[in-house]
C-alpha positions as a LaTeX table, in Angstrom:
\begin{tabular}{lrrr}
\hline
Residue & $x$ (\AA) & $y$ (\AA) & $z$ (\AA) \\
\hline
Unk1 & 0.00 & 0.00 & 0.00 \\
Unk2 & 1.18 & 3.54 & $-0.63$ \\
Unk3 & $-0.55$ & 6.75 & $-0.49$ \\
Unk4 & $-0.72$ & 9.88 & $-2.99$ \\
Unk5 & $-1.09$ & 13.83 & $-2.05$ \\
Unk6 & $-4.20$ & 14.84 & $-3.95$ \\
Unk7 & $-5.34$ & 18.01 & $-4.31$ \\
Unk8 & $-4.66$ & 18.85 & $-0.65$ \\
Unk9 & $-5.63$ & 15.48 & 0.50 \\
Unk10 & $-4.04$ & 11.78 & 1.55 \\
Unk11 & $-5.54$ & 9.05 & $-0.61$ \\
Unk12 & $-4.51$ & 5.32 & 0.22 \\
Unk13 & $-3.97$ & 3.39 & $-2.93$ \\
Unk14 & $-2.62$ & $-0.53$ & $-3.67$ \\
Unk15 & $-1.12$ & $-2.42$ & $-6.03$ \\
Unk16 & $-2.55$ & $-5.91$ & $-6.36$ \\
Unk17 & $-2.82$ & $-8.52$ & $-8.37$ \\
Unk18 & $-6.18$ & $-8.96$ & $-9.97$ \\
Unk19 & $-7.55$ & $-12.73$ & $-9.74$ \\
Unk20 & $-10.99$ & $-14.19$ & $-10.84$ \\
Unk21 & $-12.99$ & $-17.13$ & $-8.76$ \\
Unk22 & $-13.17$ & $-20.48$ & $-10.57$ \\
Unk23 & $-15.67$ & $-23.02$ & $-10.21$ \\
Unk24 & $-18.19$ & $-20.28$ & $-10.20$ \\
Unk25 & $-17.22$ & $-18.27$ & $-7.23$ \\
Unk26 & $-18.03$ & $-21.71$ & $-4.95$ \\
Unk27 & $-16.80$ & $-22.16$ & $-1.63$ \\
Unk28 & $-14.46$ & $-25.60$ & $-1.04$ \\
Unk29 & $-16.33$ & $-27.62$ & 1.30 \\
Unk30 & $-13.41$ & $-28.68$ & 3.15 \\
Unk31 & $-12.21$ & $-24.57$ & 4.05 \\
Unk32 & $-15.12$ & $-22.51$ & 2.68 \\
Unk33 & $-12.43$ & $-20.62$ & 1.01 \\
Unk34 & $-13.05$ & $-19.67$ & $-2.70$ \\
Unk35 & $-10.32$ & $-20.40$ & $-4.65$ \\
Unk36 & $-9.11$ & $-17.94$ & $-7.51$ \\
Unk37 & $-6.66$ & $-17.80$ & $-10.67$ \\
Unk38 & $-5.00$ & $-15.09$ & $-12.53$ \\
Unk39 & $-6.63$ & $-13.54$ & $-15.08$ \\
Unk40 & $-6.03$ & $-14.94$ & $-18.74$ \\
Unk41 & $-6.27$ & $-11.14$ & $-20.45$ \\
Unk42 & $-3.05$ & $-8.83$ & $-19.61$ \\
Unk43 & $-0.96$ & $-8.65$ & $-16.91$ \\
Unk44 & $-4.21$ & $-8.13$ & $-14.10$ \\
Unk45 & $-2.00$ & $-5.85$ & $-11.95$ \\
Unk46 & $-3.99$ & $-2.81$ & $-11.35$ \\
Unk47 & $-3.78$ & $-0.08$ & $-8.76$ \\
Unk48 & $-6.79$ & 0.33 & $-6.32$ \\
Unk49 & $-8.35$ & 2.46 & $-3.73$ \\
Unk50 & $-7.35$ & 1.75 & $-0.40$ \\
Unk51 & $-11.26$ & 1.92 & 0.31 \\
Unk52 & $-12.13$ & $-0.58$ & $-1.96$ \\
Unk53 & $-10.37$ & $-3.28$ & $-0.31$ \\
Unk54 & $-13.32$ & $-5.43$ & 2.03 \\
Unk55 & $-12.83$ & $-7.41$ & 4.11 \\
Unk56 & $-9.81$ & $-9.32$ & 4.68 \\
Unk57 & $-7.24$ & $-9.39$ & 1.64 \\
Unk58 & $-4.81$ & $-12.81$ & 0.98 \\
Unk59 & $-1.56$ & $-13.06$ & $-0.09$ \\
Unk60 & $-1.81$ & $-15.95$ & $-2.41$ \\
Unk61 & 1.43 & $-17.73$ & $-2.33$ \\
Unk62 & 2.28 & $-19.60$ & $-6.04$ \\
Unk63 & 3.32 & $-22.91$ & $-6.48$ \\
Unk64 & 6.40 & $-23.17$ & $-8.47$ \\
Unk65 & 6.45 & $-25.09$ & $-11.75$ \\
Unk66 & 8.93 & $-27.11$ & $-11.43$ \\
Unk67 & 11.16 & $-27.75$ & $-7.82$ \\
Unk68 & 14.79 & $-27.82$ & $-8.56$ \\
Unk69 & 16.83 & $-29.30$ & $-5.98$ \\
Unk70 & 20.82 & $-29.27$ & $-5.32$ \\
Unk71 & 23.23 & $-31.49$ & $-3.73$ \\
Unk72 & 26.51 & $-30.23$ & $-2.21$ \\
Unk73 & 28.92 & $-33.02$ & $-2.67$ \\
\hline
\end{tabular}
C-alpha cells in the first residue's frame, strides 16, 4: 500500500494482483475458502483504492512449476 497527495488530500492506494474465482465463485467444502486464478487477459496488476479493499485481503502464495533441488557433494 502507498498513499498519494491529492489536491490537498491523503488518498490510500494498492497495487494488487487482480484474480478471478473459478468453479463459479463456490466455496471448497473442506475450508469454505473460494479459490481464484490469474486472469487470462493482460498482466491483471492494477492499482486500487485503499477503500475498496473489504474485508480481509490474501496473499496468495504460487506454487512453483517445477522444484529444482541441489546437492553439495
Amino acid at each position: 500500500m502507498f498513499n498519494l497527495q491529492v489536491l490537498g488530500g491523503l488518498v490510500w492506494c494498492a497495487f494488487v494482483q487482480m484474480m478471478i474465482p473459478s468453479v463459479g465463485g463456490m466455496p471448497e467444502r473442506a475450508s469454505g475458502m473460494v479459490r481464484v486464478i490469474e486472469a487470462t487477459k493482460g498482466s491483471g496488476y492494477v492499482v486500487i483504492s485503499g477503500g475498496n479493499i473489504a474485508g480481509v485481503a490474501h496473499l496468495i502464495p504460487k506454487e512453483p512449476s517445477t522444484l529444482e533441488t541441489t546437492q553439495k557433494a
